[in-house]
GUDO-156066 format. One line per field, with one value per atom (N, C-alpha, C): chain; residue number from 0; residue in one letter; x, y, z. Coordinates in steps of 0.05 Angstrom, whole numbers, always signed. Layout:
<recs>
marnu c(A | ...)
dogu c(NUM | ...)
miba c(A | ...)
c1 c(X | ...)
c2 c(Y | ...)
c3 c(Z | ...)
</recs>
This chain:
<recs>
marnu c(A | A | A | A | A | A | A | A | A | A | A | A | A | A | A | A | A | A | A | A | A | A | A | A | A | A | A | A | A | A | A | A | A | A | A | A | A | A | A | A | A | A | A | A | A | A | A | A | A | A | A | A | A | A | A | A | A | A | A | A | A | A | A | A | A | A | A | A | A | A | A | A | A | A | A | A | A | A | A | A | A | A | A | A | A | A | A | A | A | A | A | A | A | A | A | A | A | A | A | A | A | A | A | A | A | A | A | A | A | A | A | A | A | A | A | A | A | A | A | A | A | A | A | A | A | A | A | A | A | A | A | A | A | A | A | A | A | A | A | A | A | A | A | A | A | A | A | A | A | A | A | A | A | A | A | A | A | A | A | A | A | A | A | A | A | A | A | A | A | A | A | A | A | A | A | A | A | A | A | A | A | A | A | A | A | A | A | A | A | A | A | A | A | A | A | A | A | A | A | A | A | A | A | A | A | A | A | A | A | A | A | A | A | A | A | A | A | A | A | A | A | A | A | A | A | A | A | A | A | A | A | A | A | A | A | A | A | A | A | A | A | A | A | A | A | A | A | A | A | A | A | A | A | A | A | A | A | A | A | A | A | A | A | A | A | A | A | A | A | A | A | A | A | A | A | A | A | A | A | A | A | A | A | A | A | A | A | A | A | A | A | A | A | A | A | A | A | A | A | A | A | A | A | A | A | A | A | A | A | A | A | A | A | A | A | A | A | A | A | A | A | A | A | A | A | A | A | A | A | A | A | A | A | A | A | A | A | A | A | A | A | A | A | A | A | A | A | A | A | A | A | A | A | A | A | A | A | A | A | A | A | A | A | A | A | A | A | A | A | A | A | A | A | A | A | A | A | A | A | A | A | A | A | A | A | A | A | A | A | A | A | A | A | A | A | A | A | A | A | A | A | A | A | A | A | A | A | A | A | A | A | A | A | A | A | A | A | A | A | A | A | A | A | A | A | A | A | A | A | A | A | A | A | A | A | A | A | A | A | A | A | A | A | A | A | A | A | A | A | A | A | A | A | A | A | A | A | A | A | A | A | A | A | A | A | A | A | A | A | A | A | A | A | A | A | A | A | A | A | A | A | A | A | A | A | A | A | A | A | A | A | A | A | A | A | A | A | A | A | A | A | A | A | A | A | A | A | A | A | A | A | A | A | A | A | A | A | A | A | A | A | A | A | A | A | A | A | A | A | A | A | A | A | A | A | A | A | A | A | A | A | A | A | A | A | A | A | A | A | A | A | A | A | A | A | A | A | A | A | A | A | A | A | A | A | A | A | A | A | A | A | A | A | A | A | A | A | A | A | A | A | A | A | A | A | A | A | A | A | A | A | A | A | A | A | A | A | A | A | A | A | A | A | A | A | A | A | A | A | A | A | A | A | A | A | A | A | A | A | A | A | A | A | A | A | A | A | A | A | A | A | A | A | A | A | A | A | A | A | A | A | A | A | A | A | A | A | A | A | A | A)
dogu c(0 | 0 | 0 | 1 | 1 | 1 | 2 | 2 | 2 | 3 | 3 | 3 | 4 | 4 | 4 | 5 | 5 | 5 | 6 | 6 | 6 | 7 | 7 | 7 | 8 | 8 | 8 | 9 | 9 | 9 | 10 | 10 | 10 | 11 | 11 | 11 | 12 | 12 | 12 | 13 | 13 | 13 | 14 | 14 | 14 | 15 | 15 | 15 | 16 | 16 | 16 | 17 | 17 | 17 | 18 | 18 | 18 | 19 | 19 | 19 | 20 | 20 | 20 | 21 | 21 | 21 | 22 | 22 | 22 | 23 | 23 | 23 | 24 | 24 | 24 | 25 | 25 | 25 | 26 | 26 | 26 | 27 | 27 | 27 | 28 | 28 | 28 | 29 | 29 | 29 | 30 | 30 | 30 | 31 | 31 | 31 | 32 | 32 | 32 | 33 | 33 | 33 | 34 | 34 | 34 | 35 | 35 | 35 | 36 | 36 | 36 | 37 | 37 | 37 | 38 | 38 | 38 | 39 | 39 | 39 | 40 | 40 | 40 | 41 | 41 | 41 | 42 | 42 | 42 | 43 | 43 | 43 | 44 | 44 | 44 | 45 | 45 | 45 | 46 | 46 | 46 | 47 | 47 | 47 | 48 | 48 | 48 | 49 | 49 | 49 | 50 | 50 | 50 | 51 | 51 | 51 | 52 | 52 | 52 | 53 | 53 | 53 | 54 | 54 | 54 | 55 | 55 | 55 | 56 | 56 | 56 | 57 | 57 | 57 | 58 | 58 | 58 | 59 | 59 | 59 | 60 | 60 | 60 | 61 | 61 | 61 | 62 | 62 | 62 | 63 | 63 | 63 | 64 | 64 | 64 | 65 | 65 | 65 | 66 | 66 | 66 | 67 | 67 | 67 | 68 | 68 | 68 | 69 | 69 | 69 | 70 | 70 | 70 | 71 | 71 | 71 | 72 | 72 | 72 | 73 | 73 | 73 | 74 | 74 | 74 | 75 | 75 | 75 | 76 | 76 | 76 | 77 | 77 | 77 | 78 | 78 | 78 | 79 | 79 | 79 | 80 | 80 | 80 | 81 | 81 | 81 | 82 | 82 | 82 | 83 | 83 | 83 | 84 | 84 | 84 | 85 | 85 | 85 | 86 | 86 | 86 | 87 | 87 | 87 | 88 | 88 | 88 | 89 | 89 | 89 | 90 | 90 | 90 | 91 | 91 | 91 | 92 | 92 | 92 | 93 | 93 | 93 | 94 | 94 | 94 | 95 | 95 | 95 | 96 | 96 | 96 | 97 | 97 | 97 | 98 | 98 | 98 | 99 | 99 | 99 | 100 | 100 | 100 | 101 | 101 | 101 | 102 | 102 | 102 | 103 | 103 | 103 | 104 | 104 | 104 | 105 | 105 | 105 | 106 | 106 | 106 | 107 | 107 | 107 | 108 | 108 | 108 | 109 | 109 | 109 | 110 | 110 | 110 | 111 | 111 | 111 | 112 | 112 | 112 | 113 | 113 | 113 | 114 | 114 | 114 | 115 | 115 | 115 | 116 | 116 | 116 | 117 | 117 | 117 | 118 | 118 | 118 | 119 | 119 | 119 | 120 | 120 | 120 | 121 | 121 | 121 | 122 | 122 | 122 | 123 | 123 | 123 | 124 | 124 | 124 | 125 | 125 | 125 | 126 | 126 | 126 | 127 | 127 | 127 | 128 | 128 | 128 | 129 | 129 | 129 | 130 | 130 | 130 | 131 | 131 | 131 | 132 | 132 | 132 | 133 | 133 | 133 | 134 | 134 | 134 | 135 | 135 | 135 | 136 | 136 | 136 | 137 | 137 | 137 | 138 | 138 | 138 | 139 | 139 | 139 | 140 | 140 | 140 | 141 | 141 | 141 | 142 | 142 | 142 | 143 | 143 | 143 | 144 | 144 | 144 | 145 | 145 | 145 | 146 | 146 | 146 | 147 | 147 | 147 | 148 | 148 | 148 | 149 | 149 | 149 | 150 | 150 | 150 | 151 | 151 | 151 | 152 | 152 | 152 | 153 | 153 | 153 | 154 | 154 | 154 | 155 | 155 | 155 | 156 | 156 | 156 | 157 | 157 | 157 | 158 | 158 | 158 | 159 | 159 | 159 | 160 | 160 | 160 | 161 | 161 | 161 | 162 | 162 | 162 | 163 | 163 | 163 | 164 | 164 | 164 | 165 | 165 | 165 | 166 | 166 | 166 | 167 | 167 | 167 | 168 | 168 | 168 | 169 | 169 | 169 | 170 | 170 | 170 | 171 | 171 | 171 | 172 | 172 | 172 | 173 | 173 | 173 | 174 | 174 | 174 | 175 | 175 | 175 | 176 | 176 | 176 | 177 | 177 | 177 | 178 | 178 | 178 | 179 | 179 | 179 | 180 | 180 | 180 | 181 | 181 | 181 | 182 | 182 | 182 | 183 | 183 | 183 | 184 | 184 | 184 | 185 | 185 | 185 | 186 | 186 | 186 | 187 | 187 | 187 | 188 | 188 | 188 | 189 | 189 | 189 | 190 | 190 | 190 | 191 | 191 | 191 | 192 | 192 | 192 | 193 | 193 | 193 | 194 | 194 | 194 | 195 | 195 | 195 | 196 | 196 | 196 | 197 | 197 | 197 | 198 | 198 | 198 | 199 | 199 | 199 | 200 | 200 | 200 | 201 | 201 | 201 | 202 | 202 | 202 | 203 | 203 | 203 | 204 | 204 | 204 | 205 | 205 | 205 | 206 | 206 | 206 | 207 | 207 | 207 | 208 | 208 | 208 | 209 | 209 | 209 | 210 | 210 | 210 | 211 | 211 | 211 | 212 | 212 | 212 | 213 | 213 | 213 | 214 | 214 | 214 | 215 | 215 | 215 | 216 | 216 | 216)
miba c(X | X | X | X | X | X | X | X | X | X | X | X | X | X | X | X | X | X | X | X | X | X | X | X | X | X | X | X | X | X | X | X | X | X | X | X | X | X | X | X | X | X | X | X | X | X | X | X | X | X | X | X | X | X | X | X | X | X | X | X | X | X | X | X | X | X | X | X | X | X | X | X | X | X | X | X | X | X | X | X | X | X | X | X | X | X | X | X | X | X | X | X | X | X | X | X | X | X | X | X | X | X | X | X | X | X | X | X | X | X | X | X | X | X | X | X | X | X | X | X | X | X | X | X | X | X | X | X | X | X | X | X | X | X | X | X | X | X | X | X | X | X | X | X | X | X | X | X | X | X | X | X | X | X | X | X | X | X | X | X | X | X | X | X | X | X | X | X | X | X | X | X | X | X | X | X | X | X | X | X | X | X | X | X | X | X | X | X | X | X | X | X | X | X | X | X | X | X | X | X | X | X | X | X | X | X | X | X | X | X | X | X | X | X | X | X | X | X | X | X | X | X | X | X | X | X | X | X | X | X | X | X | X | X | X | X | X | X | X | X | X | X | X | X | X | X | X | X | X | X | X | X | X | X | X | X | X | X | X | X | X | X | X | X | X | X | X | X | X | X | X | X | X | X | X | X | X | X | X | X | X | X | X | X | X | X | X | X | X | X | X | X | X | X | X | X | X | X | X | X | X | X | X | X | X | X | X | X | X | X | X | X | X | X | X | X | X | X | X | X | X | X | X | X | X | X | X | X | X | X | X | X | X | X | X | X | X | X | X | X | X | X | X | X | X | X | X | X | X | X | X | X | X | X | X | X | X | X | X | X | X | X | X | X | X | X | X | X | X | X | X | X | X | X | X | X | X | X | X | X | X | X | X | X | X | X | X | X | X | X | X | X | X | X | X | X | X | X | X | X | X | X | X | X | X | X | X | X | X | X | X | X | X | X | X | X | X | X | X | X | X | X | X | X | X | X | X | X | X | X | X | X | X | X | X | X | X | X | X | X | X | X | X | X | X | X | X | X | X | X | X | X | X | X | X | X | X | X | X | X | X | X | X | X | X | X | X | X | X | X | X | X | X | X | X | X | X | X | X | X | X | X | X | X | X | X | X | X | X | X | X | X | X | X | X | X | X | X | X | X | X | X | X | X | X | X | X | X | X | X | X | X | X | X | X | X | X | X | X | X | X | X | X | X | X | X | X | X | X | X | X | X | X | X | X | X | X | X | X | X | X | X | X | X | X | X | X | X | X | X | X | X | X | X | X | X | X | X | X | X | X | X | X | X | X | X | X | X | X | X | X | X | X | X | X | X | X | X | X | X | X | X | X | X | X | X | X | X | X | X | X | X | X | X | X | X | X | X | X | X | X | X | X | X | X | X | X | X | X | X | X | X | X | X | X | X | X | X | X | X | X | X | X | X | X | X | X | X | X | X | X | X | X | X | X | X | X | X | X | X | X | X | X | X | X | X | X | X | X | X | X)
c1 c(+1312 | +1303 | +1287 | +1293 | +1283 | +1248 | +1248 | +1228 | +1205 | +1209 | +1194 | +1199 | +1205 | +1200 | +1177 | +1189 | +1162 | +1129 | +1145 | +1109 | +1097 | +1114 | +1100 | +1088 | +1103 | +1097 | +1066 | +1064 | +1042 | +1014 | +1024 | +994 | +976 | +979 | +968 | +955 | +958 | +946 | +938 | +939 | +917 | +882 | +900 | +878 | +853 | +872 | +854 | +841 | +856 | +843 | +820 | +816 | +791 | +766 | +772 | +754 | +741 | +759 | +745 | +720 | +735 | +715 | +694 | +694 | +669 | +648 | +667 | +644 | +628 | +640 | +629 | +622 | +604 | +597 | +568 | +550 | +533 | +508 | +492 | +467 | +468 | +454 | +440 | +459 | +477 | +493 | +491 | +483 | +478 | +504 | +516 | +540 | +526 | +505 | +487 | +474 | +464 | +430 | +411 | +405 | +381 | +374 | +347 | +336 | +332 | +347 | +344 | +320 | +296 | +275 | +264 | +241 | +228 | +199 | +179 | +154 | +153 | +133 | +130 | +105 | +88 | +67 | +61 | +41 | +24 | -3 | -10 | -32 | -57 | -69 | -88 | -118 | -127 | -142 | -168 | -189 | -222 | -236 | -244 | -263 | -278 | -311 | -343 | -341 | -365 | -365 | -410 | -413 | -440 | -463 | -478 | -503 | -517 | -512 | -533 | -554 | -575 | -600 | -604 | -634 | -637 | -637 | -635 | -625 | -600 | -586 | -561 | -548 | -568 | -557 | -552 | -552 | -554 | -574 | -574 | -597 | -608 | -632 | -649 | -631 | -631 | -617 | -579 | -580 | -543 | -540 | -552 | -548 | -543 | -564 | -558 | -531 | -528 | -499 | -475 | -479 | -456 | -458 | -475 | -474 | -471 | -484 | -463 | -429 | -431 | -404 | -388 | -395 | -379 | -384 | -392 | -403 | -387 | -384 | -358 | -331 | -322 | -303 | -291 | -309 | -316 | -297 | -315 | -304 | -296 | -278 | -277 | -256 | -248 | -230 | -195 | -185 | -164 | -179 | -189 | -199 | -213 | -196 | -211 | -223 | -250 | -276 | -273 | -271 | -259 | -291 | -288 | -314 | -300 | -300 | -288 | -303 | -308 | -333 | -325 | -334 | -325 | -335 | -354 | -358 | -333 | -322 | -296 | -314 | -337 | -345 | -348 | -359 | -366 | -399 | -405 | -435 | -447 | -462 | -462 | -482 | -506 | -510 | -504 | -495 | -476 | -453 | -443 | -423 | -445 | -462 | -481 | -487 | -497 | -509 | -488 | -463 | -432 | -428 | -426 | -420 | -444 | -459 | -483 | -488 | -475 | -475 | -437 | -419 | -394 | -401 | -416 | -416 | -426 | -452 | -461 | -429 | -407 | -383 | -374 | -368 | -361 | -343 | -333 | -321 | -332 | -316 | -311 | -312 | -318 | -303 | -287 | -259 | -236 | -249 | -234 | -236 | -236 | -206 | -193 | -196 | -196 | -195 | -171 | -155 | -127 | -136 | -114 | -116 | -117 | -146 | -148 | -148 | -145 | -142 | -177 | -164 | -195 | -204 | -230 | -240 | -275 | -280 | -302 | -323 | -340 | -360 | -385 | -397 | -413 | -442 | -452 | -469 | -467 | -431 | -428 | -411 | -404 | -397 | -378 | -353 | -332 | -329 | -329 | -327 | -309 | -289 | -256 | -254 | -241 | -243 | -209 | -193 | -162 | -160 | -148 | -137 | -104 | -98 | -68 | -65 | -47 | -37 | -2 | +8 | +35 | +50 | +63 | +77 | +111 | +130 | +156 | +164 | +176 | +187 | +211 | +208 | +235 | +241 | +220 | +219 | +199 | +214 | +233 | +263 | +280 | +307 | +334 | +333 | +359 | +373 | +383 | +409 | +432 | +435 | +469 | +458 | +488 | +495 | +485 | +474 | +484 | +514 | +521 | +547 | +564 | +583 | +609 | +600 | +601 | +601 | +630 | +639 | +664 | +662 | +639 | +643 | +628 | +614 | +606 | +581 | +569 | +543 | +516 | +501 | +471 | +455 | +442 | +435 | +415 | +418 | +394 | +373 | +356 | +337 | +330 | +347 | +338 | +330 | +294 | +284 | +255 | +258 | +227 | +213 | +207 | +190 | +174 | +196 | +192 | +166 | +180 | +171 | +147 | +144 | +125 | +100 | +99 | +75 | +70 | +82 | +78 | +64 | +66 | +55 | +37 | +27 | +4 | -16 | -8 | -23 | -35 | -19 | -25 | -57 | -70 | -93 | -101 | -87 | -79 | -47 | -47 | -20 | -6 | -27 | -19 | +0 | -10 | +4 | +35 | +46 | +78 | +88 | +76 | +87 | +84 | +59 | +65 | +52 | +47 | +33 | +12 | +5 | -24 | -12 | -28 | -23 | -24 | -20 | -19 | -41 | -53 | -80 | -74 | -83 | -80 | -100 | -119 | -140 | -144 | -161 | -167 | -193 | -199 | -219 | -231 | -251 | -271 | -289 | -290 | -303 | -277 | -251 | -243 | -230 | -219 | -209 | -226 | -255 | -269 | -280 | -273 | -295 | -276 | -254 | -240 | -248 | -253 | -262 | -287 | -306 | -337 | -340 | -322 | -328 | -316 | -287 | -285 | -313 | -318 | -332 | -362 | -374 | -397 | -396 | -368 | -367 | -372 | -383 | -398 | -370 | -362 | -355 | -349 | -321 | -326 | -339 | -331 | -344 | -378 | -386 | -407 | -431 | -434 | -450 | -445 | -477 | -469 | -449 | -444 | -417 | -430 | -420 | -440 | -431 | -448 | -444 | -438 | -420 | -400 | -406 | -407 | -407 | -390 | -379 | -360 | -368 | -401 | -413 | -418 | -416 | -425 | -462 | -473 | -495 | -500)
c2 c(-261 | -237 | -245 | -260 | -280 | -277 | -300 | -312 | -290 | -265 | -243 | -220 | -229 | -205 | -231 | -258 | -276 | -272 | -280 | -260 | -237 | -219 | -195 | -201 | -203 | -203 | -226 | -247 | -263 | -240 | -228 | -214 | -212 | -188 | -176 | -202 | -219 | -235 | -262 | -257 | -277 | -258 | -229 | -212 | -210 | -203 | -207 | -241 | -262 | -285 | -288 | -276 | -265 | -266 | -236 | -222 | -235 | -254 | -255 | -287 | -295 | -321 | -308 | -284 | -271 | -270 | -251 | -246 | -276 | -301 | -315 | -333 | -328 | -344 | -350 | -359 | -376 | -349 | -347 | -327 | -324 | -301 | -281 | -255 | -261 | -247 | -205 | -191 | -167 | -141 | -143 | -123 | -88 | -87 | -63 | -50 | -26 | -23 | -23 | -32 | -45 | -69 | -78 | -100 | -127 | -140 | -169 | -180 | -178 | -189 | -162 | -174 | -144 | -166 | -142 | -155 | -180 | -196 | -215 | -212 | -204 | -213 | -238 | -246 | -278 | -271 | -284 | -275 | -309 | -310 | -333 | -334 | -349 | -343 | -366 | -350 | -366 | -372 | -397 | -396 | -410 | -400 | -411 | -412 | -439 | -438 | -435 | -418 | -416 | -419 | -433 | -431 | -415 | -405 | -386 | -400 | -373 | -383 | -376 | -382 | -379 | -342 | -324 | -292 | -284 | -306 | -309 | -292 | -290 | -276 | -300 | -298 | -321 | -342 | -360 | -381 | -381 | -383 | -377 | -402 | -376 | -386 | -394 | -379 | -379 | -362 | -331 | -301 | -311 | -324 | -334 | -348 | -362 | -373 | -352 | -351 | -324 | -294 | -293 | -280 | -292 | -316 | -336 | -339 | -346 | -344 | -323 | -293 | -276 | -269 | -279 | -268 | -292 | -316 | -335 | -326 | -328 | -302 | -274 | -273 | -243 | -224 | -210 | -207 | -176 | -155 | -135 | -117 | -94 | -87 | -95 | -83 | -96 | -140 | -146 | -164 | -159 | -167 | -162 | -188 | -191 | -193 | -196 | -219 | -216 | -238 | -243 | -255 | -270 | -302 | -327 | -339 | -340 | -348 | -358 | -375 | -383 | -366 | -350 | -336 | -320 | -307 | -288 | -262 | -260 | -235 | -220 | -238 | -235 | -239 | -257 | -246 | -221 | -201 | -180 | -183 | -194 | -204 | -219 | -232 | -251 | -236 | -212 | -188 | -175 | -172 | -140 | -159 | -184 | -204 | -207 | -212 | -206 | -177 | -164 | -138 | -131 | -132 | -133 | -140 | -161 | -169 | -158 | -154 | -148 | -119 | -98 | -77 | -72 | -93 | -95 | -84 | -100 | -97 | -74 | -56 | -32 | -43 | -60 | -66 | -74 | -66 | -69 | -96 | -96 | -123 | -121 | -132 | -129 | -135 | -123 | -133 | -166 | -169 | -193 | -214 | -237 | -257 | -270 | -279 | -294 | -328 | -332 | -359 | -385 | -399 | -419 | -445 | -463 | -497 | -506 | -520 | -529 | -507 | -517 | -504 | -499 | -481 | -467 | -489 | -507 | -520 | -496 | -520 | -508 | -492 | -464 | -454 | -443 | -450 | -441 | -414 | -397 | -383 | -378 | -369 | -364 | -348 | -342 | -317 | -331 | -316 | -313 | -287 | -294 | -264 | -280 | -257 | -250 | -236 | -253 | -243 | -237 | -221 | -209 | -214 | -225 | -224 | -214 | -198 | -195 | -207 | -215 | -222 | -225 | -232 | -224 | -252 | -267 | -288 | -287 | -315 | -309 | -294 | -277 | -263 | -280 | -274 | -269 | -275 | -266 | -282 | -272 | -288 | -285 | -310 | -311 | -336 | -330 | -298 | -284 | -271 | -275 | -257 | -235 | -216 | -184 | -178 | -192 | -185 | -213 | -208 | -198 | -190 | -169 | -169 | -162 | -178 | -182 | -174 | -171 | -178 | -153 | -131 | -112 | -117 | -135 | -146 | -138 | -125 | -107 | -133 | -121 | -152 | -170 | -194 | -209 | -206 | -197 | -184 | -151 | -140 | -118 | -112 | -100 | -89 | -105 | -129 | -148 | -133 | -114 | -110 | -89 | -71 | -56 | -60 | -79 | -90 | -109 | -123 | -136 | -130 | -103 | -86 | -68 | -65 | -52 | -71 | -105 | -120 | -125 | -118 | -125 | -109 | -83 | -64 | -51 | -61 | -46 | -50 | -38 | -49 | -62 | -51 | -67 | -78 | -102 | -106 | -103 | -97 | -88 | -64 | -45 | -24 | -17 | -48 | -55 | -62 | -68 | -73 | -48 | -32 | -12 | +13 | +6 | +43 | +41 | +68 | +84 | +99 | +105 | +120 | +150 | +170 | +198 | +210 | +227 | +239 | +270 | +269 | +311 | +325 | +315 | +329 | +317 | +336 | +328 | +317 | +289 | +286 | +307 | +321 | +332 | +327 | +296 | +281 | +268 | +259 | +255 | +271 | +299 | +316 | +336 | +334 | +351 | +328 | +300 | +299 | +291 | +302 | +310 | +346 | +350 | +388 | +386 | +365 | +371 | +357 | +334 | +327 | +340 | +358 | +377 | +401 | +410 | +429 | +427 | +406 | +388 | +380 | +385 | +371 | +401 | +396 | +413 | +425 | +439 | +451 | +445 | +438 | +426 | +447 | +470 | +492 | +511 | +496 | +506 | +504 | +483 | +483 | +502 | +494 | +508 | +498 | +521 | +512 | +504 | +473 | +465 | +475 | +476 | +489 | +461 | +475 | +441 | +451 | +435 | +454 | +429 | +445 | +439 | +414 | +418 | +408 | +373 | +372 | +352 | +349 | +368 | +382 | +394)
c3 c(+409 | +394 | +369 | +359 | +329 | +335 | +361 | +370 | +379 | +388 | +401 | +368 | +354 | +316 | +303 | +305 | +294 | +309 | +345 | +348 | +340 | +340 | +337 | +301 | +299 | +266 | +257 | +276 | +268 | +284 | +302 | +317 | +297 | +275 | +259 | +246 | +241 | +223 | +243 | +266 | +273 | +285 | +283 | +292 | +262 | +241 | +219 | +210 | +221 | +222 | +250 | +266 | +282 | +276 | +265 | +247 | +229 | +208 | +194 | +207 | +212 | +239 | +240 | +254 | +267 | +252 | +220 | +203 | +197 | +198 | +193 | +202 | +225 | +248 | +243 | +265 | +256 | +253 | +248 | +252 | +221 | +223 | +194 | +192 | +178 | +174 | +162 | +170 | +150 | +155 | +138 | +141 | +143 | +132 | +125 | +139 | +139 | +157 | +141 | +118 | +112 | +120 | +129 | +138 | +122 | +123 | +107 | +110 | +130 | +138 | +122 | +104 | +80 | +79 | +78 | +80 | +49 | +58 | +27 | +28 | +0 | -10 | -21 | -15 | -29 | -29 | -55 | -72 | -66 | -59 | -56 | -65 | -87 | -105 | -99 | -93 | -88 | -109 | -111 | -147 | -132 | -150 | -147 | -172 | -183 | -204 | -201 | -217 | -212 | -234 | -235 | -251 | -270 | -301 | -305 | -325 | -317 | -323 | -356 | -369 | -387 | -403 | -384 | -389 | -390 | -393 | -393 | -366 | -340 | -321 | -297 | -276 | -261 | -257 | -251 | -251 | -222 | -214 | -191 | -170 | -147 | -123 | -127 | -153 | -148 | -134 | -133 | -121 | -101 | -88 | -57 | -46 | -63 | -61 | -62 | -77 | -83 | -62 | -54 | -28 | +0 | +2 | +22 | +20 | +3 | -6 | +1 | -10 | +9 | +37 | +38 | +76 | +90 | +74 | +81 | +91 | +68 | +62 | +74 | +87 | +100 | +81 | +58 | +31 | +40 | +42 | +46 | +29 | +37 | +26 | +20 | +3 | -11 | -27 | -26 | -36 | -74 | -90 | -120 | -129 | -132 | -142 | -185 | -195 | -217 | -231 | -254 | -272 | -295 | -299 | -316 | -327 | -350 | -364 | -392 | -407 | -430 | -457 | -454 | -468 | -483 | -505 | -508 | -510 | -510 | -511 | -475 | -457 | -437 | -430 | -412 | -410 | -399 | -404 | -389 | -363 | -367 | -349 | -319 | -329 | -300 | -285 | -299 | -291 | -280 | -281 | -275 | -247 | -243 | -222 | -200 | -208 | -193 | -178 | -196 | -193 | -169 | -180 | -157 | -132 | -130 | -96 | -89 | -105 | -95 | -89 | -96 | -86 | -62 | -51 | -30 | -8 | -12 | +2 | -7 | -13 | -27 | -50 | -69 | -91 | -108 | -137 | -162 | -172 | -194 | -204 | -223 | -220 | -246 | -273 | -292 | -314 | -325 | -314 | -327 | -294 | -300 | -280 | -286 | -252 | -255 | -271 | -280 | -279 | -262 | -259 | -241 | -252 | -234 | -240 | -252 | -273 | -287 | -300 | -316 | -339 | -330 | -345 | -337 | -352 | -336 | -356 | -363 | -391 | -401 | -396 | -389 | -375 | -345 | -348 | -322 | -319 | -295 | -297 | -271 | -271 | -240 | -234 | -217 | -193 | -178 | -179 | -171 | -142 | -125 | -106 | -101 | -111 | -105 | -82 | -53 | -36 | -29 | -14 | -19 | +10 | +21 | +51 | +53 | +74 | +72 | +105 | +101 | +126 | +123 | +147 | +143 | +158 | +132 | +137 | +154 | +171 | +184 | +218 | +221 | +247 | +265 | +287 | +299 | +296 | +291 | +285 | +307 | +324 | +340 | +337 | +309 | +311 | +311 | +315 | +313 | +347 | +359 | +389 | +377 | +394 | +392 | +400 | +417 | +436 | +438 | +433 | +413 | +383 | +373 | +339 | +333 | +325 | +315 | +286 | +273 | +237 | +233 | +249 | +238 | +224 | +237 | +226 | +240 | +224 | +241 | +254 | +281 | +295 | +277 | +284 | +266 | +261 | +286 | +285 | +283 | +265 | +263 | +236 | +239 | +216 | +223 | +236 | +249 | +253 | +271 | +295 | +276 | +255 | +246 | +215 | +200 | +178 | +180 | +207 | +213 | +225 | +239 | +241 | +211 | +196 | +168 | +164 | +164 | +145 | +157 | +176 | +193 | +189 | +186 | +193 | +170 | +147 | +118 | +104 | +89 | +98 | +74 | +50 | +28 | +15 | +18 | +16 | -19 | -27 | -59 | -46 | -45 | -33 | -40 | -20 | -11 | -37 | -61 | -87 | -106 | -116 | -134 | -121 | -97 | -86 | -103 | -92 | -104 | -129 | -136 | -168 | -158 | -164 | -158 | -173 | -157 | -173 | -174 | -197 | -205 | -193 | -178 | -169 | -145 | -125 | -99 | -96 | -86 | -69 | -57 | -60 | -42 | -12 | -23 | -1 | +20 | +9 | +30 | +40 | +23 | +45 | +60 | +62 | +74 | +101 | +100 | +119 | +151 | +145 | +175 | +181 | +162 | +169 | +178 | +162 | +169 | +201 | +205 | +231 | +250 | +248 | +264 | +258 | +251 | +248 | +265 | +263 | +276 | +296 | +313 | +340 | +361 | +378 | +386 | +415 | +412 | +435 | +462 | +476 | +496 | +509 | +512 | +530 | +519 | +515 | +496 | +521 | +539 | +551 | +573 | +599 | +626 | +638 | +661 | +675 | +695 | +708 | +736 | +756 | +774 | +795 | +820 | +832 | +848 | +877 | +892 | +929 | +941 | +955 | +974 | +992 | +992 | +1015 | +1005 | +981 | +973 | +958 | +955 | +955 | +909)
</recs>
């Protein structure tokens, strides 16, 4: 009788000594349903250092460069276009010469330029283009079973498939860090030009109705 009250009595605690094994078995552990796998931004920064001339604007045949240069690049959106120069005032020129071929692409040029390796020599001028890429470290991840979950742990791979077409697909990955800013007023142009192209599309039924024969005719 002793011997069959000691088993019973150990069950309970080799069942909770189980459990806790389970929770701590080999994989990516997530007790939660939030996704442990979360997009990451990295920031990767281009410097030209370029020539100016005696107008204190560019020096003949840098333009060229500097438009090679982005067509390198294949310079597009989400990509910021920035101006490093030793001047503390700024040259205005060599900004207006920048700015100039970055709009060709539809962009701006920042104010301020990140910090790059080395120093701006003398008469020269940098053009910096800040690119942003996002991706989700870690996925694919099946280093935990799905089956047995003993520990109450969301599968390893869950939140991948999900988080990793976000980071794919986003078209600026700034975005995934502070959003867009909220505007008090409406675009005009961009909320009219899904109305003007519905509006402009001509009718499927607008034309004649053909006439079909049986005969093949």
């Amino acid at each position: 009788m002793q011997n069959i009250l000691l088993r019973n009595a150990a069950a309970p605690a080799m069942l909770a000594l189980s459990l806790a094994l389970g929770g701590c078995g080999a994989g990516t552990y997530n007790p939660t349903v939030e996704s442990v796998h979360q997009p990451v931004v990295s920031r990767v920064d281009y410097a030209l250092d370029l020539r100016q001339g005696g107008n204190g604007g560019l020096a003949s045949g840098e333009q060229q460069r500097l438009n090679d240069w982005f067509e390198s690049l294949r310079l597009g959106y989400g990509d910021q276009v920035s101006v490093d120069d030793r001047n503390p005032y700024g040259n205005a020129a060599s900004r207006e010469d920048v700015a100039s071929a970055a709009a060709r692409y539809g962009l701006l040029t920042s104010e301020t330029a990140p910090v790059t390796a080395g120093t701006v020599g003398d008469g020269m001028v940098r053009v910096v283009v800040s690119r942003m890429s996002a991706s989700v470290p870690g996925c694919p991840d099946w280093s935990r079973p799905a089956q047995p979950e003993f520990g109450g742990s969301s599968m390893s791979n869950y939140g991948c498939a999900t988080n990793a077409n976000l980071a794919a697909m986003i078209a600026n990955p700034v975005d995934l860090i502070q959003g867009q800013t909220g505007n008090s007023g409406t675009d005009g142009r961009a909320s009219s030009k899904a109305i003007k192209a519905f509006r402009d599309k001509a009718p499927t039924g607008a034309g004649a109705i053909e006439a079909v024969s049986s005969k093949g005719q």
